[in-house]
matplotlib code that plots the C-alpha trace (Angstrom):
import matplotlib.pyplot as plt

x = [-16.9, -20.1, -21.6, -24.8, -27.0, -29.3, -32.9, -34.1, -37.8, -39.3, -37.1, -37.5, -35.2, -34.8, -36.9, -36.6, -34.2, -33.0, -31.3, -28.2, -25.9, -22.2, -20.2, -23.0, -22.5, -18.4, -18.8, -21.9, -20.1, -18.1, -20.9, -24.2, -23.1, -26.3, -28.2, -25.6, -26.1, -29.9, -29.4, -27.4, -29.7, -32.1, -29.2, -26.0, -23.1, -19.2, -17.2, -16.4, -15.4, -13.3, -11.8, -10.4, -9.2, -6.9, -5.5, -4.9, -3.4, -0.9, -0.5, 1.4, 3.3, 4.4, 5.2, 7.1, 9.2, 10.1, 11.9, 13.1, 16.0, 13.9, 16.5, 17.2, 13.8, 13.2, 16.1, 14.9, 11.5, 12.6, 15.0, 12.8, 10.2, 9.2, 11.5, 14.4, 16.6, 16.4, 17.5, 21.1, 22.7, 22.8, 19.1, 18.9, 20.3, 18.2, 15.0, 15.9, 17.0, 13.7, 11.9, 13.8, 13.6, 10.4, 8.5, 9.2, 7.9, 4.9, 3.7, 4.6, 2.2, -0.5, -1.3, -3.7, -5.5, -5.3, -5.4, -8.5, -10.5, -10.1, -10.8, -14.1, -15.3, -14.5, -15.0, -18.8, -19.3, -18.3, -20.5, -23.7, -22.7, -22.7, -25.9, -27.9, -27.0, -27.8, -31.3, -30.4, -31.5, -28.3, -28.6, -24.5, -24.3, -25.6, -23.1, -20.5, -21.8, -21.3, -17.9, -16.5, -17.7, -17.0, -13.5, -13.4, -13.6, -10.9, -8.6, -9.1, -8.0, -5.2, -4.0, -4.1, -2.0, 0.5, 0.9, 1.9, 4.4, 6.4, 6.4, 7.7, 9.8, 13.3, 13.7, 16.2, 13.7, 10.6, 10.2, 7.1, 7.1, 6.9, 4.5, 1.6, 2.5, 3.5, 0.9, 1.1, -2.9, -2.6, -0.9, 2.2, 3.8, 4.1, 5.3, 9.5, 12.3, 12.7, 10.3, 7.9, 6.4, 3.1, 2.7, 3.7, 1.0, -1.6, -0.7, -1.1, -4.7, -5.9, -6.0, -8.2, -8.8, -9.4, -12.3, -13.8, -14.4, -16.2, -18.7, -19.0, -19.4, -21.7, -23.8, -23.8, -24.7, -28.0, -29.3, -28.8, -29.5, -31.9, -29.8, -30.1, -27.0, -26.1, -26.4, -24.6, -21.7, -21.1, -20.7, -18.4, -16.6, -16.5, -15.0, -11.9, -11.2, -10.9, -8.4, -6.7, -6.1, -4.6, -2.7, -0.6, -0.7, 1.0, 3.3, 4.1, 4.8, 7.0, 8.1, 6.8, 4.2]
y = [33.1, 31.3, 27.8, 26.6, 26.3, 22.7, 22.8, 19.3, 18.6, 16.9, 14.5, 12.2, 14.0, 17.4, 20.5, 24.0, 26.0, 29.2, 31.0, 31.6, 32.6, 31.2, 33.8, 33.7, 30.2, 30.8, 33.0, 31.6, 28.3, 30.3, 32.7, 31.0, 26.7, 25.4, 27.6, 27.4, 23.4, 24.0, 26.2, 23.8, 21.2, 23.1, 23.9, 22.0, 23.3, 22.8, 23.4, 27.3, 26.1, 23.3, 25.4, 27.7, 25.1, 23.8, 27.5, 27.9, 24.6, 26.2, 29.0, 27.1, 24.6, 27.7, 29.6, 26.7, 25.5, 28.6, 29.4, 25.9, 23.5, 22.5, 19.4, 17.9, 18.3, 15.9, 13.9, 13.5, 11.9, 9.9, 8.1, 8.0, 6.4, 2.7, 2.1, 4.5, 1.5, -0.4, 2.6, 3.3, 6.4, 6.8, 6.2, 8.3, 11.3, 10.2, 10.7, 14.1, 15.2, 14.5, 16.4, 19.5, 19.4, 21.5, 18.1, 17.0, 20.1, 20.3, 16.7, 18.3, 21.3, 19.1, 17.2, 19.5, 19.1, 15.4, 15.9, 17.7, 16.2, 12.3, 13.4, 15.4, 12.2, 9.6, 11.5, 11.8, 8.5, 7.4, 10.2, 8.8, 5.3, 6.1, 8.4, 5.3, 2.5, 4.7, 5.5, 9.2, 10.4, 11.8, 12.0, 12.2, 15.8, 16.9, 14.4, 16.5, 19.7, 18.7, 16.9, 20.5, 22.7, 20.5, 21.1, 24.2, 26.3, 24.2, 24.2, 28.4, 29.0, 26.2, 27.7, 31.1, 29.9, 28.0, 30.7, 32.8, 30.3, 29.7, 33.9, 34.2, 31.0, 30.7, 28.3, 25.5, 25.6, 24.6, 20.9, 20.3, 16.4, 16.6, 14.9, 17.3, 19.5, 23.2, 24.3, 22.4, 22.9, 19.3, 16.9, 16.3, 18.7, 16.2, 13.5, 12.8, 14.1, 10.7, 8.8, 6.3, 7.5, 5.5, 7.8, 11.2, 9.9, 9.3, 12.6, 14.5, 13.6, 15.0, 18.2, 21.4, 22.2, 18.0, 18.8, 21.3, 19.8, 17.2, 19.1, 20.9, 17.5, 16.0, 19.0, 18.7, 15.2, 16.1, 19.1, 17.7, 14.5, 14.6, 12.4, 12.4, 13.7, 10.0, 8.7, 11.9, 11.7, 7.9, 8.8, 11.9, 10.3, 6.8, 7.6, 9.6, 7.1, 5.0, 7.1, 7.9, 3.8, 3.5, 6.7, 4.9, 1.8, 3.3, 5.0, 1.5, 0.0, 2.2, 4.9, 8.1, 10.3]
z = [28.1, 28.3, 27.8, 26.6, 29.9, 29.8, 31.0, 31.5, 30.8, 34.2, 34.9, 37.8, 40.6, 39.0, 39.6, 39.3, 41.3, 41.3, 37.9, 38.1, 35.3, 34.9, 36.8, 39.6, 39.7, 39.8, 42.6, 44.0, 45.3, 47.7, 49.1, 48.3, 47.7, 48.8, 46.4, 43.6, 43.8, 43.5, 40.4, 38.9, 39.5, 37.4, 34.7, 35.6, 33.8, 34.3, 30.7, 32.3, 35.6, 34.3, 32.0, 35.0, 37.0, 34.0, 34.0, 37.4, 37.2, 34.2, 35.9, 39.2, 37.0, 34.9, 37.7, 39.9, 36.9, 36.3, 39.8, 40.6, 38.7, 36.3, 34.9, 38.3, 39.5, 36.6, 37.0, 41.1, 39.9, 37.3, 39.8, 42.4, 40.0, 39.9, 36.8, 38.3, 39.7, 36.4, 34.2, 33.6, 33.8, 30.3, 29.9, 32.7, 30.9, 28.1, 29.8, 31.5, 28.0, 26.7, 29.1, 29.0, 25.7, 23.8, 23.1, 27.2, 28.1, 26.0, 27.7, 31.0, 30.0, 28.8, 31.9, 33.3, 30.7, 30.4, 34.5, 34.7, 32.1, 33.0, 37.0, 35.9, 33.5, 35.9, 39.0, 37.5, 36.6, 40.3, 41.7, 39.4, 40.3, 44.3, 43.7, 41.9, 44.7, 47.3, 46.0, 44.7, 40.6, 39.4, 35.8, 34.1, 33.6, 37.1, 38.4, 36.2, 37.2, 41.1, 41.1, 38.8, 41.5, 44.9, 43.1, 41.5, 45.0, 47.0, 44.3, 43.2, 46.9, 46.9, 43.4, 45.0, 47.9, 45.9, 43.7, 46.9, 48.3, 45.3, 44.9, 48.1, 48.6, 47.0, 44.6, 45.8, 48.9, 46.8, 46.7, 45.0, 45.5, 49.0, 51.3, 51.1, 47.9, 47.8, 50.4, 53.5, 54.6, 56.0, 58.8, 56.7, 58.2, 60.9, 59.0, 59.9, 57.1, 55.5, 57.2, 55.9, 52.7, 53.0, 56.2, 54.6, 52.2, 54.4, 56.7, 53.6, 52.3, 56.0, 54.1, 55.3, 51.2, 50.5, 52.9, 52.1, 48.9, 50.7, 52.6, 48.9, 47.4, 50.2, 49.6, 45.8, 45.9, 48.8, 46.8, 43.1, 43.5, 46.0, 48.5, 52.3, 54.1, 55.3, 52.0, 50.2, 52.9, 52.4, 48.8, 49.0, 51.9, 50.5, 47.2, 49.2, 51.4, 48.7, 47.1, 49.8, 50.3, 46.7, 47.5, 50.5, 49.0, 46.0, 48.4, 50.6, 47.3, 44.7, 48.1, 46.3, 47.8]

ax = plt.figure().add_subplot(projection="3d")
ax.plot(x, y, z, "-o")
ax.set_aspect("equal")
plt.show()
């Protein structure tokens, strides 16, 4: 597959890097991220990568609701939702019902597209937002181009080792709501069984593949939009610890993770 590749016309904050096509850019952010972030400075593109990471995303959601109880994995979270106490059993049954059934499923199947797409578009706009009151140029689609590959490599490799897991793990031991998700790569695994969820919320974002999407992210935002490092972590970092606040706040509030 391939995607049109943009070269802007002397911008203020853009210059000529490296060229890279779109599968060196896929594999380049692993082995080669500070040059791949000057390349797409020069060309930013993301439709390819996004469109992987919504696969990879199907892929897991296929695979885990394949091997687990599908129905009272459903019928768990809906009770366990912020509306759960004030449904009654009937309407319960009545929401399980739907999402087993093909429409359910199909809205189940669509969020990571719906997913993927609102966290690229707004993601973006907070990166151009933090870029332009920190004194960086980050025009939109440079901003796109580094919040799709900050992502794209942490979440290939935590794809990858979720995939594994639910493979090797039997299904009425997968719990996918847990504190921390499928793969554990964080300090949730500390967090006590039925302990405070606003701490198995917070334990979890301290995640090994959440940060290396930062230091991907802090980099994207120094070479493409000509930050300093300060400026490019207090960005990055900012905008997590801001989601990690609503994250445990949303936890303290409704109990989910």
């Amino acid at each position: 597959m391939s995607e049109p590749n943009y070269t802007p016309q002397a911008h203020a904050g853009e210059a000529d890097g490296p060229t890279m096509s779109t599968a060196e850019t896929l594999t380049g952010i692993f082995l080669e991220p500070s040059r791949t972030f000057e390349a797409l400075r020069a060309r930013p593109r993301f439709l390819v990568a996004a469109l992987i990471l919504v696969a990879l995303a199907l892929v897991v959601t296929v695979l885990l609701f394949s091997k687990i109880d599908y129905a009272a994995f459903m019928r768990e979270q809906i009770v366990k939702s912020p509306r759960g106490a004030q449904l009654t059993p009937e309407q319960v049954d009545q929401a399980v019902g739907f999402y087993t059934g093909p429409l359910g499923k199909v809205f189940i199947y669509l969020i990571p597209f719906i997913g993927t797409a609102v966290s690229i578009a707004a993601g973006a706009a907070l990166y151009m937002l933090g870029s332009m009151l920190l004194g960086g140029v980050l025009r939109y689609k440079h901003a796109l181009s580094v919040w799709t590959y900050s992502t794209f490599a942490p979440s290939v490799l935590g794809a990858v080792a979720a995939v594994i897991v639910v493979l090797l793990t039997p299904g009425d031991e997968l719990n996918p709501s847990q504190p921390g998700g499928l793969v554990r790569a964080n300090l949730a695994v500390l967090a006590p069984s039925g302990g405070s969820p606003a701490l198995g919320a917070l334990l979890g974002s301290l995640d090994l593949f959440t940060f290396y999407g930062l230091f991907l992210a802090a980099l994207g935002l120094r070479k493409v939009g000509k930050m300093s490092s300060g400026s490019a972590w207090t960005v990055a970092g900012g905008l997590w610890a801001i989601g990690v606040l609503l994250k445990v706040g949303w936890a303290a509030i409704f109990g989910g993770s």
